[in-house]
N, CA, C and O atoms as a CHARMM CRD file, in Angstrom:
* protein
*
  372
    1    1 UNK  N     -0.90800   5.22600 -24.18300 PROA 1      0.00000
    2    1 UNK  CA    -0.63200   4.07800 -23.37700 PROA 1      0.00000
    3    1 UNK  C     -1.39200   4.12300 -22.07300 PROA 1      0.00000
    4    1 UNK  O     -1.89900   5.16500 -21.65900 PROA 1      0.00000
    5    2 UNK  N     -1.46400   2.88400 -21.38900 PROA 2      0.00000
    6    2 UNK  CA    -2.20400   2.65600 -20.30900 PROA 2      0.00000
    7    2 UNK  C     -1.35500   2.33700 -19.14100 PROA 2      0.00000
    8    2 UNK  O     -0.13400   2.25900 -19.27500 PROA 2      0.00000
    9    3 UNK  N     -2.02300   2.11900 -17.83100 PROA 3      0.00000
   10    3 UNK  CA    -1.40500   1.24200 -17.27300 PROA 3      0.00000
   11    3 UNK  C     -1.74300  -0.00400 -17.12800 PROA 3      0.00000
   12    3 UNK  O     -0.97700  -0.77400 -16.54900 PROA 3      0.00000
   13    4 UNK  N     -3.20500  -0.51200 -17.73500 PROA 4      0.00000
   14    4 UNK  CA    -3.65200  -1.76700 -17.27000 PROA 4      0.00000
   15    4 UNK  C     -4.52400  -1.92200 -18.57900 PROA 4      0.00000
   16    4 UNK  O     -5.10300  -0.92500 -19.01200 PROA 4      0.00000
   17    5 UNK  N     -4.64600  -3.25600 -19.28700 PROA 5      0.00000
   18    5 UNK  CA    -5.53600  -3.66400 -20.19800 PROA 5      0.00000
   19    5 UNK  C     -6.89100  -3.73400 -19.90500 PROA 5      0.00000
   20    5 UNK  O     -7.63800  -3.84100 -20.87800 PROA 5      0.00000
   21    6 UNK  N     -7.55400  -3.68900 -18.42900 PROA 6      0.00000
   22    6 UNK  CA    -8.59000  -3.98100 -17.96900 PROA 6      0.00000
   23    6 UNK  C     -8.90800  -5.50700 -17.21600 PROA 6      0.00000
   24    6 UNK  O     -9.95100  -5.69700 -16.59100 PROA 6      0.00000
   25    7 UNK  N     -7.98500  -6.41300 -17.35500 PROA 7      0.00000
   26    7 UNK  CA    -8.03500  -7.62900 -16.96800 PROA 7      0.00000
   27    7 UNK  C     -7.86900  -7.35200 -15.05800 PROA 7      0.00000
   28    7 UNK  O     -7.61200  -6.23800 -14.60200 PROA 7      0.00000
   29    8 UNK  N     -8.07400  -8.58200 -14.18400 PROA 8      0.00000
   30    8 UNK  CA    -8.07400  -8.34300 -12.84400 PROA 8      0.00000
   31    8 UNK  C     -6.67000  -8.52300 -12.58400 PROA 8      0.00000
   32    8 UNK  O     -5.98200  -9.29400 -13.25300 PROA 8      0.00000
   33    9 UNK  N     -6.00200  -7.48100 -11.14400 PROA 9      0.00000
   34    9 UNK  CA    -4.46500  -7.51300 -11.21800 PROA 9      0.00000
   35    9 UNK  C     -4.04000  -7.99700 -10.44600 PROA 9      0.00000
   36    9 UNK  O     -4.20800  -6.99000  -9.75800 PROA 9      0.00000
   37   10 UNK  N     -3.36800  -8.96500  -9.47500 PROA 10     0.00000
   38   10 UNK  CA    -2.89700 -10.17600  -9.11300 PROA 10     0.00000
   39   10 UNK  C     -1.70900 -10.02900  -8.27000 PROA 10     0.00000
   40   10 UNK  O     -0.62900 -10.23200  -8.82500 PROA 10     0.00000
   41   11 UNK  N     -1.71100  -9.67100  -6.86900 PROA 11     0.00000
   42   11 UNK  CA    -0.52300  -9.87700  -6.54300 PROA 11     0.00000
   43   11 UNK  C     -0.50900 -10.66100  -4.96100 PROA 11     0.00000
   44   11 UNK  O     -1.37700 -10.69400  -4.08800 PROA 11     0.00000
   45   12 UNK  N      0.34400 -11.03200  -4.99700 PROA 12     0.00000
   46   12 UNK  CA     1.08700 -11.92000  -3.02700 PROA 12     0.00000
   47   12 UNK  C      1.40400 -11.04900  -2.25500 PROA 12     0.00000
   48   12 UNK  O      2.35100 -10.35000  -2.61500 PROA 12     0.00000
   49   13 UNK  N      0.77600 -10.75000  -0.95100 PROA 13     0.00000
   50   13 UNK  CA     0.70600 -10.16100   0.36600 PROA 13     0.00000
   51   13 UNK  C      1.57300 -11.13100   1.48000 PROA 13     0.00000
   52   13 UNK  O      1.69800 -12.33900   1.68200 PROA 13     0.00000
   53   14 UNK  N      2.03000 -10.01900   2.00500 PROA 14     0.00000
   54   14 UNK  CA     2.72100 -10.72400   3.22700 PROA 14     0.00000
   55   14 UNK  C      3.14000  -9.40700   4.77100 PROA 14     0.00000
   56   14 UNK  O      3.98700  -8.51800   4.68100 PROA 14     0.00000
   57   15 UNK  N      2.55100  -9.59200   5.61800 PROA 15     0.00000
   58   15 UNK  CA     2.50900  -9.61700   6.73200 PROA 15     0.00000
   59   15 UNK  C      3.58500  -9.80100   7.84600 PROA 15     0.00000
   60   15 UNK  O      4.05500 -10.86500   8.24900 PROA 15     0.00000
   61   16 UNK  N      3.86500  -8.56800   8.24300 PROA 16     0.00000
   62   16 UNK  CA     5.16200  -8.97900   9.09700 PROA 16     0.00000
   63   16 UNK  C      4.04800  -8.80100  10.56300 PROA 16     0.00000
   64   16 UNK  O      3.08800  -8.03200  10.60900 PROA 16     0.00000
   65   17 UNK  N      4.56000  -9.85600  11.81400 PROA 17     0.00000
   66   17 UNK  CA     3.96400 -10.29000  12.52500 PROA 17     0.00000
   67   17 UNK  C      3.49900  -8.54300  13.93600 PROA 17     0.00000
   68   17 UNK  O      4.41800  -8.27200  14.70900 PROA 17     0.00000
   69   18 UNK  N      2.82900  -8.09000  13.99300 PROA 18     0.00000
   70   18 UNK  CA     2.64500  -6.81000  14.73200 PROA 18     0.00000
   71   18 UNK  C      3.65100  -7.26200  16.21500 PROA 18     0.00000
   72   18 UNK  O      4.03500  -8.35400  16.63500 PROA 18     0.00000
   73   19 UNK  N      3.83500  -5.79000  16.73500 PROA 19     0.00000
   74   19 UNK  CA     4.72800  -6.09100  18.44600 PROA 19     0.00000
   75   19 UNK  C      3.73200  -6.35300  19.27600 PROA 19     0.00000
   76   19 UNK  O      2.55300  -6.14900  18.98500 PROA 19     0.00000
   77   20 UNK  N      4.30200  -7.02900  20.84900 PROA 20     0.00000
   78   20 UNK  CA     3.20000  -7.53400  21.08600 PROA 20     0.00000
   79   20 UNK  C      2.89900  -5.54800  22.17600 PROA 20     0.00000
   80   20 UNK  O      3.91700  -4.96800  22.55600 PROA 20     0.00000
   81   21 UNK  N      1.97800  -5.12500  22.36100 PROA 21     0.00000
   82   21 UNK  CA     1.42100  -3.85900  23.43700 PROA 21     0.00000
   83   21 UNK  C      2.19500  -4.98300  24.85000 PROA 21     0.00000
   84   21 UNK  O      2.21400  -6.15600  25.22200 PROA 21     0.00000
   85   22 UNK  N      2.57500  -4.03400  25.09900 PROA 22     0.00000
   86   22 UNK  CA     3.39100  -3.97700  26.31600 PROA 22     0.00000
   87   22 UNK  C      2.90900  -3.19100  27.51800 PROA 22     0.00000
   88   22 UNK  O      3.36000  -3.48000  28.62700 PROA 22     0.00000
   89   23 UNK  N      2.07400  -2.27100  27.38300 PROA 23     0.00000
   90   23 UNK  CA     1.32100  -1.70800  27.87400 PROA 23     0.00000
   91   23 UNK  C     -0.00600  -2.60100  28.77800 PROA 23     0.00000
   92   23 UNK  O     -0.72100  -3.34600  28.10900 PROA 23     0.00000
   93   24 UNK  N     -0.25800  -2.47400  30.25100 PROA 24     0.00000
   94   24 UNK  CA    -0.76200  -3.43000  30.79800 PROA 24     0.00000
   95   24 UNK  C     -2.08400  -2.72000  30.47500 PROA 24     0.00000
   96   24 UNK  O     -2.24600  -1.51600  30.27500 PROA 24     0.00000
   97   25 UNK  N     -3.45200  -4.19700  30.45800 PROA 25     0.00000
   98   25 UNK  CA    -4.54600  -3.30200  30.28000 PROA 25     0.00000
   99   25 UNK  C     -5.93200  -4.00000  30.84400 PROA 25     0.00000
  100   25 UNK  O     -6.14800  -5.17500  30.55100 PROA 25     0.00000
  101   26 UNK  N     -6.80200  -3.31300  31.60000 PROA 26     0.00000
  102   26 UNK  CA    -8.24400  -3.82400  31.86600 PROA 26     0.00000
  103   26 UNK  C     -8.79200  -4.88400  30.91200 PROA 26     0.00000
  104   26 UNK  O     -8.93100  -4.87000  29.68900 PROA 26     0.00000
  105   27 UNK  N     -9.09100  -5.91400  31.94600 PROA 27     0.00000
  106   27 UNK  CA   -10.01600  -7.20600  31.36000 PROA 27     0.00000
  107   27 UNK  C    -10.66500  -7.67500  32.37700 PROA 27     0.00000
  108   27 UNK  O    -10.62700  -6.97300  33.38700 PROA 27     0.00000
  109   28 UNK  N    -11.49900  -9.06100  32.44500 PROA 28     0.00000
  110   28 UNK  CA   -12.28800  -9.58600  32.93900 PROA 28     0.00000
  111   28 UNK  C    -11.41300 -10.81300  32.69700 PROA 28     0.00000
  112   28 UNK  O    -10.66700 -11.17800  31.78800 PROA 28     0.00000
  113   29 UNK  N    -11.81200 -11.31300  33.89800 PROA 29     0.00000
  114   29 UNK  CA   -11.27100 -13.08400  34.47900 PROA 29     0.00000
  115   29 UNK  C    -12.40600 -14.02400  33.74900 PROA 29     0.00000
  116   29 UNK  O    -13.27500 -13.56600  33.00700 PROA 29     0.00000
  117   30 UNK  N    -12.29000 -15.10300  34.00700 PROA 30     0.00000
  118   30 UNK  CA   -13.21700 -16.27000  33.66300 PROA 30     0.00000
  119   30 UNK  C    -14.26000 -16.17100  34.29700 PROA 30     0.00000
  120   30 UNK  O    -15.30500 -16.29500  33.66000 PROA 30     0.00000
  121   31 UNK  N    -14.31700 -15.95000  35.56900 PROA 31     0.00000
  122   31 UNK  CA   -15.21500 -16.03600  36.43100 PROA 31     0.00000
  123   31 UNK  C    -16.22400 -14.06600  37.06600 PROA 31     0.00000
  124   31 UNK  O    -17.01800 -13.66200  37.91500 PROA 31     0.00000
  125   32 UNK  N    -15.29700 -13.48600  35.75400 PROA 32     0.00000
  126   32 UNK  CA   -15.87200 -12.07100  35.81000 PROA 32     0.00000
  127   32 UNK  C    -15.65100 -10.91400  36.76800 PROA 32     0.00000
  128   32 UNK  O    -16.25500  -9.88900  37.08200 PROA 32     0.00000
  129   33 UNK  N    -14.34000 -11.62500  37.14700 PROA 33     0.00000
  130   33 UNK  CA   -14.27600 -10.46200  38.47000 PROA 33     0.00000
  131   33 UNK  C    -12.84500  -9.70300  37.61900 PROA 33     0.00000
  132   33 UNK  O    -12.02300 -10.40600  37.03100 PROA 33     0.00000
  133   34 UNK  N    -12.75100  -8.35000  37.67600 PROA 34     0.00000
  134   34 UNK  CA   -11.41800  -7.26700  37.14300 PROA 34     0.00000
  135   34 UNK  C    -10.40100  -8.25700  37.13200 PROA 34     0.00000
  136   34 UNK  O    -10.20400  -9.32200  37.71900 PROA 34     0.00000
  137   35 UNK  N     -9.71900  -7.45400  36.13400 PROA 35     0.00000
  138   35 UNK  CA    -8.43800  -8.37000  35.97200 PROA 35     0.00000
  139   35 UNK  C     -6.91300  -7.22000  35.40000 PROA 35     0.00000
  140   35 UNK  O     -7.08200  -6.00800  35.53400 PROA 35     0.00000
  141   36 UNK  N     -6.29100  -7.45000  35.12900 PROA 36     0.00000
  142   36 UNK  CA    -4.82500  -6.88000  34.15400 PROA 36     0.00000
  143   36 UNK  C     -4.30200  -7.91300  33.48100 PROA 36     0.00000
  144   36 UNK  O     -3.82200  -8.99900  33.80800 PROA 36     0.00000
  145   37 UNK  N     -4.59100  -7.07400  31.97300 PROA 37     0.00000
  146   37 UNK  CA    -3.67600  -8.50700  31.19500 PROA 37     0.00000
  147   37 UNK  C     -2.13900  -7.94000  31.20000 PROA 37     0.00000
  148   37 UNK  O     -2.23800  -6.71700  31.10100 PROA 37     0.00000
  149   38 UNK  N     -1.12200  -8.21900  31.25500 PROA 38     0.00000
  150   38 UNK  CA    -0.05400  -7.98000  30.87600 PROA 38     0.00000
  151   38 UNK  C      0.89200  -8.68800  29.94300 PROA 38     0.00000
  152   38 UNK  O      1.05900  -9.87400  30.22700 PROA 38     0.00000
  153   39 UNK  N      1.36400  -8.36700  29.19300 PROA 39     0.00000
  154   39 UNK  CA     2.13600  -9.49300  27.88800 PROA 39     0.00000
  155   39 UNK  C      3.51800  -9.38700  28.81700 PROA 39     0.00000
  156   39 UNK  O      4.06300  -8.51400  29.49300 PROA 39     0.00000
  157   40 UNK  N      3.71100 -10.45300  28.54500 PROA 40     0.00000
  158   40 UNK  CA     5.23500 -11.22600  28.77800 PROA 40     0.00000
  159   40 UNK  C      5.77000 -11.89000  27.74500 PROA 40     0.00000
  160   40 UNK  O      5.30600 -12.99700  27.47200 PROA 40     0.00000
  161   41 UNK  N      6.40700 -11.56800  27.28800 PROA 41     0.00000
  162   41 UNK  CA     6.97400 -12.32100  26.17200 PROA 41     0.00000
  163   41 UNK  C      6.77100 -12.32700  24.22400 PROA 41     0.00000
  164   41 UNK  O      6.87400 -11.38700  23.43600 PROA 41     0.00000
  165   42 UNK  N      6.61800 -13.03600  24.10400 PROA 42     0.00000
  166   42 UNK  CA     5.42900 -12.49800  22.26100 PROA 42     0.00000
  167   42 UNK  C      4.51100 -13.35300  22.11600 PROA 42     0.00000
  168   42 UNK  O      4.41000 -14.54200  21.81200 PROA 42     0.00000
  169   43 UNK  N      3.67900 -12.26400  22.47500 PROA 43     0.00000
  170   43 UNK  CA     2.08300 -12.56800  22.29100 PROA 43     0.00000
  171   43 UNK  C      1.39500 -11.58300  21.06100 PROA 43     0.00000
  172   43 UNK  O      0.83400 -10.49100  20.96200 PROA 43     0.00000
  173   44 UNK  N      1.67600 -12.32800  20.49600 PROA 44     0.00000
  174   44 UNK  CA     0.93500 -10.79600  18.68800 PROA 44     0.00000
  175   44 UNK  C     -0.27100 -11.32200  18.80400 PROA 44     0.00000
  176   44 UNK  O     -0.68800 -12.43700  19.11900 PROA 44     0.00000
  177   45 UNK  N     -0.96500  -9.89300  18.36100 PROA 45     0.00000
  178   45 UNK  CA    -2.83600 -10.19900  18.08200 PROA 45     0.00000
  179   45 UNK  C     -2.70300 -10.48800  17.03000 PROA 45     0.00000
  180   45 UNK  O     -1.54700 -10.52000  16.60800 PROA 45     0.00000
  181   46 UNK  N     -3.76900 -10.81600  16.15800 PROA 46     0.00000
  182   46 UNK  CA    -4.03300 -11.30300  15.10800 PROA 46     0.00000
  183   46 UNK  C     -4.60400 -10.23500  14.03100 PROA 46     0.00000
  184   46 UNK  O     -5.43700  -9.33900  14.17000 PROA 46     0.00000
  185   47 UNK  N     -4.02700 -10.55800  13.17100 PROA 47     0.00000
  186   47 UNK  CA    -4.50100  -8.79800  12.40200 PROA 47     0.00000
  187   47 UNK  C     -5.27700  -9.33000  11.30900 PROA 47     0.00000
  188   47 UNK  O     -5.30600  -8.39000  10.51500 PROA 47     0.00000
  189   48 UNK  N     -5.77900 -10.07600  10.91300 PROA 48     0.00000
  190   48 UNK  CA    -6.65000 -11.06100  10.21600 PROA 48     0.00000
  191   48 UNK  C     -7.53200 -10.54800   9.93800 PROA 48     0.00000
  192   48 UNK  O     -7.84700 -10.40300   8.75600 PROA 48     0.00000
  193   49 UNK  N     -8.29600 -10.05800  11.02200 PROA 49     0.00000
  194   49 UNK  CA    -9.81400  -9.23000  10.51900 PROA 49     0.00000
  195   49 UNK  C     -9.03300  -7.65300   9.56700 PROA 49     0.00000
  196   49 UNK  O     -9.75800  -7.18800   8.68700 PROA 49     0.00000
  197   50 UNK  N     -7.82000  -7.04000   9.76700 PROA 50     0.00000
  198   50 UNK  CA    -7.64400  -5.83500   9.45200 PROA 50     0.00000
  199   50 UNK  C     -7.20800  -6.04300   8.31600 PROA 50     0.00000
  200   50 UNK  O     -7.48800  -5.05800   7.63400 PROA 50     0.00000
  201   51 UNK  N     -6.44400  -7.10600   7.48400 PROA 51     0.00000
  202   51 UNK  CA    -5.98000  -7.45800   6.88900 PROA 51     0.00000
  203   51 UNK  C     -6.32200  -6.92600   5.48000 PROA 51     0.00000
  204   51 UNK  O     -5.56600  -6.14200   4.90500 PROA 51     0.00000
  205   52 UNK  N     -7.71700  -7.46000   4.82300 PROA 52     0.00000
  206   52 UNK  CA    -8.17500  -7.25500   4.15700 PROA 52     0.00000
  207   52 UNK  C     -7.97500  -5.63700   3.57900 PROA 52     0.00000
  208   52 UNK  O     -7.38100  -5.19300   2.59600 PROA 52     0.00000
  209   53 UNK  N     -8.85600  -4.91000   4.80400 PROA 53     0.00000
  210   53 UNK  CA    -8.74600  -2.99100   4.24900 PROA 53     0.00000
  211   53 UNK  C     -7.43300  -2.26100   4.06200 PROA 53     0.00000
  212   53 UNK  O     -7.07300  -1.18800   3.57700 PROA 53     0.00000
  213   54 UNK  N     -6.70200  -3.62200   4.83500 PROA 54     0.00000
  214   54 UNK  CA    -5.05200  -2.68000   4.45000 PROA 54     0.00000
  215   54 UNK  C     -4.90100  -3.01000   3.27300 PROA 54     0.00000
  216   54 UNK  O     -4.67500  -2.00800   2.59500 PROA 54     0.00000
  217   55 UNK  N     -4.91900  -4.22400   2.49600 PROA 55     0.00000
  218   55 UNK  CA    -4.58100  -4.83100   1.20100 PROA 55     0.00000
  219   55 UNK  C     -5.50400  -3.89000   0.26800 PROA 55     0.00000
  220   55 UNK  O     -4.86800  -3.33100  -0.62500 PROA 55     0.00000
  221   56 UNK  N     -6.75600  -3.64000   0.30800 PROA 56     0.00000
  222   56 UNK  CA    -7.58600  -3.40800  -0.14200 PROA 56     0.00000
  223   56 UNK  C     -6.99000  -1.33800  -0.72100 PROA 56     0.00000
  224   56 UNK  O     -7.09800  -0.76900  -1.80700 PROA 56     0.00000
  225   57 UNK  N     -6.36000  -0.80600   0.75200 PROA 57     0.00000
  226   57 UNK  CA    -6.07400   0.30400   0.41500 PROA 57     0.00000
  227   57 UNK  C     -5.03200   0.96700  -0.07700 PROA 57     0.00000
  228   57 UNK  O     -4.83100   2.08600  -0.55000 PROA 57     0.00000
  229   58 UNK  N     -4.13000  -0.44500   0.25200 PROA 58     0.00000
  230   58 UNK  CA    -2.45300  -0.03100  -0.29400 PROA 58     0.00000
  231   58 UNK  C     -2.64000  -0.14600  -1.65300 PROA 58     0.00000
  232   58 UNK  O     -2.05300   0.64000  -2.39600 PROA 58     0.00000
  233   59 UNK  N     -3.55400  -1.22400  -2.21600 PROA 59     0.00000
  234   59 UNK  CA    -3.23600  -1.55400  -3.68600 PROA 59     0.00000
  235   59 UNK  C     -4.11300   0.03100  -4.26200 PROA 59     0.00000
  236   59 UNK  O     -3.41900   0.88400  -4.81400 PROA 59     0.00000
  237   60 UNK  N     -4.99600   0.18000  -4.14900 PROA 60     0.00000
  238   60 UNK  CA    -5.87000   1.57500  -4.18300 PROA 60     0.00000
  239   60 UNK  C     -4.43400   2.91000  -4.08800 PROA 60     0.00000
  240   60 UNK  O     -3.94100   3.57900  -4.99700 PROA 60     0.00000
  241   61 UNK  N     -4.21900   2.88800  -3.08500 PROA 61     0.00000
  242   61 UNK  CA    -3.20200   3.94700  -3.23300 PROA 61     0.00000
  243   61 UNK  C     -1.60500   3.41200  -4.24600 PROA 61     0.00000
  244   61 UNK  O     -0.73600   4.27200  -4.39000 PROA 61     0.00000
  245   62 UNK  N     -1.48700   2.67000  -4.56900 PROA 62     0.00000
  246   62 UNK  CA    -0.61100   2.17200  -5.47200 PROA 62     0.00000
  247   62 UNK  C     -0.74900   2.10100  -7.14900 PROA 62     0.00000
  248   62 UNK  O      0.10500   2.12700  -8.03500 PROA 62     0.00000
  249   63 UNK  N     -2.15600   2.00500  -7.17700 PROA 63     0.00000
  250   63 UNK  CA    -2.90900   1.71400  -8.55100 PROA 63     0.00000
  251   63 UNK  C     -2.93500   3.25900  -8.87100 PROA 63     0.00000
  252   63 UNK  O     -2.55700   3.71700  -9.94900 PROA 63     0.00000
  253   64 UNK  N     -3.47800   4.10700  -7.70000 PROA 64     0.00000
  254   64 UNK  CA    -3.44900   5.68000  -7.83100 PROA 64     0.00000
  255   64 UNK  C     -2.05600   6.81800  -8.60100 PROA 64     0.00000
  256   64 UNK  O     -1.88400   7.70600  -9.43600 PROA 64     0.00000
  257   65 UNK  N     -1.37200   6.01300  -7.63000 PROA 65     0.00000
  258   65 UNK  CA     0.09300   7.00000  -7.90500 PROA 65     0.00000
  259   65 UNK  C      0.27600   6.60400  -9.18500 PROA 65     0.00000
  260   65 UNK  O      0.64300   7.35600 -10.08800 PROA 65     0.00000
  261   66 UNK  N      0.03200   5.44400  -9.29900 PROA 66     0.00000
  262   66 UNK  CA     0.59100   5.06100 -10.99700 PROA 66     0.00000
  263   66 UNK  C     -0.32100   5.52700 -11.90900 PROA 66     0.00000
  264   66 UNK  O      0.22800   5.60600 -13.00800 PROA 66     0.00000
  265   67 UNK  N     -1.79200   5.96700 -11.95400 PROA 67     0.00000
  266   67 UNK  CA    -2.53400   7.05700 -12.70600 PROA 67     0.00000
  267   67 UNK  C     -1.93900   8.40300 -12.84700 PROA 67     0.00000
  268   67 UNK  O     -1.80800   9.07200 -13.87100 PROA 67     0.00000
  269   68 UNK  N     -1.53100   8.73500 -11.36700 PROA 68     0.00000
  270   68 UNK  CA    -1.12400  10.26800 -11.56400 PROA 68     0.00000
  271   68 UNK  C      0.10300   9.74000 -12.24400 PROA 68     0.00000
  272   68 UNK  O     -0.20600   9.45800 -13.40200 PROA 68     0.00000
  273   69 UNK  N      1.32700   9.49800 -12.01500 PROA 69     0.00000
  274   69 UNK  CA     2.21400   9.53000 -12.82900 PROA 69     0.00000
  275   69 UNK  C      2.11500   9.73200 -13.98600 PROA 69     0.00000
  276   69 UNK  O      2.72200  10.67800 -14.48800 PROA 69     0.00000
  277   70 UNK  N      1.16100   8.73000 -14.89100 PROA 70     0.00000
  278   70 UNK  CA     0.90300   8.74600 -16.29600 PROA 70     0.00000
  279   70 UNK  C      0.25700   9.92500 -16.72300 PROA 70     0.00000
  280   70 UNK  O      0.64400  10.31300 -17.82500 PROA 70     0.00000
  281   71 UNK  N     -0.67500  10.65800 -16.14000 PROA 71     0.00000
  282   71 UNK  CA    -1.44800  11.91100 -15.84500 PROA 71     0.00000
  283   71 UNK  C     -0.53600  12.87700 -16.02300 PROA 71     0.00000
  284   71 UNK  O     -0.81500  13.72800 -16.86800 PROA 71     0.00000
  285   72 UNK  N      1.01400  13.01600 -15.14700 PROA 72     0.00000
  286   72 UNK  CA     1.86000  13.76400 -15.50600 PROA 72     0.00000
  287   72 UNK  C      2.63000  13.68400 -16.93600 PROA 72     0.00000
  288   72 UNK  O      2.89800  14.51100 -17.80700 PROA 72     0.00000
  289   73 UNK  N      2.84600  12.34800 -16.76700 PROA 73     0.00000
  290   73 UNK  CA     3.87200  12.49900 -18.12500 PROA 73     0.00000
  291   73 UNK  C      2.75400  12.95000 -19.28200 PROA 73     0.00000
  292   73 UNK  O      3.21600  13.65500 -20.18000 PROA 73     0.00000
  293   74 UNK  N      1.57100  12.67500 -19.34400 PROA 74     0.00000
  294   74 UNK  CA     0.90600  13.39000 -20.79700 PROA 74     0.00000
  295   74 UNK  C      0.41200  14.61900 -20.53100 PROA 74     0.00000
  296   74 UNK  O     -0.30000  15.08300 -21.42200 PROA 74     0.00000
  297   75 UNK  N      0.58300  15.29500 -19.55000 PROA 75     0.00000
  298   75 UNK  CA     0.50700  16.47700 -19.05900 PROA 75     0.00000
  299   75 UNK  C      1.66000  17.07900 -19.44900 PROA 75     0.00000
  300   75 UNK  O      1.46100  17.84400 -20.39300 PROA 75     0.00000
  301   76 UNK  N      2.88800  17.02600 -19.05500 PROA 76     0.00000
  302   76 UNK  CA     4.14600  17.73800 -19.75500 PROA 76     0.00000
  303   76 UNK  C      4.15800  17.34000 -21.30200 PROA 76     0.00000
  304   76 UNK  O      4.14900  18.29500 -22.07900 PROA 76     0.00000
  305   77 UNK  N      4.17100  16.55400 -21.63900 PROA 77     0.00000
  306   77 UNK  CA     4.60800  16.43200 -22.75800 PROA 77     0.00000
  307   77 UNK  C      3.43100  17.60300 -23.93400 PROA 77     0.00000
  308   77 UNK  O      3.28800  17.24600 -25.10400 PROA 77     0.00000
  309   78 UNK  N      2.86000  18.64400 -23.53300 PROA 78     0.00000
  310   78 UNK  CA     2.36400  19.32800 -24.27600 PROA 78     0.00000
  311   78 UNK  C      2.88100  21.11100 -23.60300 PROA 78     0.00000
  312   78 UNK  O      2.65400  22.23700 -24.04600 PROA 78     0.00000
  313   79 UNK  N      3.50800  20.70700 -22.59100 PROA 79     0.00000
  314   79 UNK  CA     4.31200  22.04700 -21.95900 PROA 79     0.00000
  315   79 UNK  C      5.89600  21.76500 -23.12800 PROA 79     0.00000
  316   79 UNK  O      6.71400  22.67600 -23.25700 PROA 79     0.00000
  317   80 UNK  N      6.04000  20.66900 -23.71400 PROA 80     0.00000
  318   80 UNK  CA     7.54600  20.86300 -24.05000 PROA 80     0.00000
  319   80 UNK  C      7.46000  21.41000 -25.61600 PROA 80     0.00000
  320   80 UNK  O      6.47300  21.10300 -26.28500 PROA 80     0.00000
  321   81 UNK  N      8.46500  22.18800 -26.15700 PROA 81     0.00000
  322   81 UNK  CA     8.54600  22.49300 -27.47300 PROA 81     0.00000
  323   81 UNK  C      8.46300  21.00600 -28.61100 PROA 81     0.00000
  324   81 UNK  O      8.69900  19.80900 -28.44200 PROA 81     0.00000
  325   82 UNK  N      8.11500  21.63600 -29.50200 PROA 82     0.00000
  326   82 UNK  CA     8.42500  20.62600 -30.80600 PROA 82     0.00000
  327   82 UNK  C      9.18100  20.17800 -31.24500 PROA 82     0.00000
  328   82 UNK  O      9.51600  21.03000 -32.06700 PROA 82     0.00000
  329   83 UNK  N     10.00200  19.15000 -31.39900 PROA 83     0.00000
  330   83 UNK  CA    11.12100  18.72800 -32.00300 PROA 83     0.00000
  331   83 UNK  C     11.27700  18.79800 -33.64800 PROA 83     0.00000
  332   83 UNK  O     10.69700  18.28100 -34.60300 PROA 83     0.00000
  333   84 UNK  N     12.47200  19.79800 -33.44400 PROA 84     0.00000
  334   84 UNK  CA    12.25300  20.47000 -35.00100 PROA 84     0.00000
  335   84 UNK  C     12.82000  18.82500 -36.07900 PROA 84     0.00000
  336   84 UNK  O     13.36800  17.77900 -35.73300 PROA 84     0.00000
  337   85 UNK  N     12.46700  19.20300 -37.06300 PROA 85     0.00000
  338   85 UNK  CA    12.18600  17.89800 -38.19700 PROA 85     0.00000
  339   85 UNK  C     13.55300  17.14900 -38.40900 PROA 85     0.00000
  340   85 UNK  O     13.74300  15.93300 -38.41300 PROA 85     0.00000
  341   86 UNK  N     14.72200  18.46300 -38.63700 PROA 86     0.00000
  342   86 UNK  CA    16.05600  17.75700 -39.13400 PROA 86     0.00000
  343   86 UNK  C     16.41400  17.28100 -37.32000 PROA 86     0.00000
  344   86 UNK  O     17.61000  17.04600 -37.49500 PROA 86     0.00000
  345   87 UNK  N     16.26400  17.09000 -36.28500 PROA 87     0.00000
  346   87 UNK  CA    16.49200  16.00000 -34.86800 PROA 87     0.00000
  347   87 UNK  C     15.84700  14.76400 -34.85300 PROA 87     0.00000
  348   87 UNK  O     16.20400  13.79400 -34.18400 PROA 87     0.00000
  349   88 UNK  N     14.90500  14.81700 -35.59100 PROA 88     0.00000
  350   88 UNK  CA    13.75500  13.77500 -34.96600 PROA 88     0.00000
  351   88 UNK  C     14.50100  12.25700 -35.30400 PROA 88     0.00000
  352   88 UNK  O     14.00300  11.27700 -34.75100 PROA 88     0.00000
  353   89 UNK  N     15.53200  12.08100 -36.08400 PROA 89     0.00000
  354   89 UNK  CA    15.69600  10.90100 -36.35700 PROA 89     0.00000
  355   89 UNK  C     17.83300  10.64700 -35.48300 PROA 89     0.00000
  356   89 UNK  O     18.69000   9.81600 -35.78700 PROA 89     0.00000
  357   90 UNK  N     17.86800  11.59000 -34.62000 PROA 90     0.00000
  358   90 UNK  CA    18.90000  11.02700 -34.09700 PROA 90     0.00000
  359   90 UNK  C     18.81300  10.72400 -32.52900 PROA 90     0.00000
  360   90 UNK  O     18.04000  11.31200 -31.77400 PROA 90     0.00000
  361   91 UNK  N     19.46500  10.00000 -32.24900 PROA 91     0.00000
  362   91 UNK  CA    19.85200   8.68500 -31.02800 PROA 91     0.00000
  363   91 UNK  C     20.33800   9.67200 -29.52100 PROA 91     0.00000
  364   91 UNK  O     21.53800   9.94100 -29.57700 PROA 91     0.00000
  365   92 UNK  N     19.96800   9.97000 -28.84100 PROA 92     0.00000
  366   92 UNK  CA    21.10200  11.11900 -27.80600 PROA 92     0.00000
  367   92 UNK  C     21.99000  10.01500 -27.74400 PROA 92     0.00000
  368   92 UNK  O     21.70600   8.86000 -28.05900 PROA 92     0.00000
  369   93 UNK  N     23.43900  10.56500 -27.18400 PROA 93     0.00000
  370   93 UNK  CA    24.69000   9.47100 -26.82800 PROA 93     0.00000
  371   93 UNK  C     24.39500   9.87700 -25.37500 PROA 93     0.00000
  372   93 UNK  O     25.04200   9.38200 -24.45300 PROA 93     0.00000
C-alpha cells in the first residue's frame, strides 16, 4: 500500500492573523528625518509574502511523517513472528 496514487494533493489553508510587535522601532518619516514607529492598538503585518514557504513546508513535513510512518509499519512487520496456520482465520474479540 501507498500513501498517494500519484495524482496532485489538494488542501485549504488558513491563517490566524500574527500579534501586532509591540516593541517600538527605528524608521524614517515622509520627509526623511528619524522617526519611532510604535503600534497602538492592532496593527498585524501582512504575512502574504511568507505565506507560501510556510504552506509549502508544513505540507513537506506532513507528506514526510506520513512516509516514515508507512516505512515503519513495513519495517516491523518483518521483526514480528509468523502466524502459525491453525490462527490465521480467527477474529481477536
Amino acid at each position: 500500500g501507498g500513501i498517494s496514487n500519484g495524482q496532485s494533493i489538494y488542501f485549504r489553508v488558513a491563517f490566524k492573523p500574527p500579534a501586532t510587535i509591540s516593541q517600538d522601532q527605528q524608521t524614517a518619516t515622509y520627509d526623511g528625518s528619524d522617526g519611532v514607529l510604535a503600534a497602538r492598538g492592532r496593527h498585524d503585518p501582512c504575512v502574504v509574502p511568507r505565506a507560501v514557504p510556510i504552506v509549502e513546508t508544513m505540507a513537506a513535513i506532513v507528506i514526510m511523517d506520513a512516509v516514515l510512518q508507512q516505512n515503519a509499519r513495513s519495517a516491523t512487520r518483518s521483526l514480528l513472528a509468523p502466524v502459525p496456520a491453525h490462527l490465521k482465520g480467527i477474529k481477536p474479540v
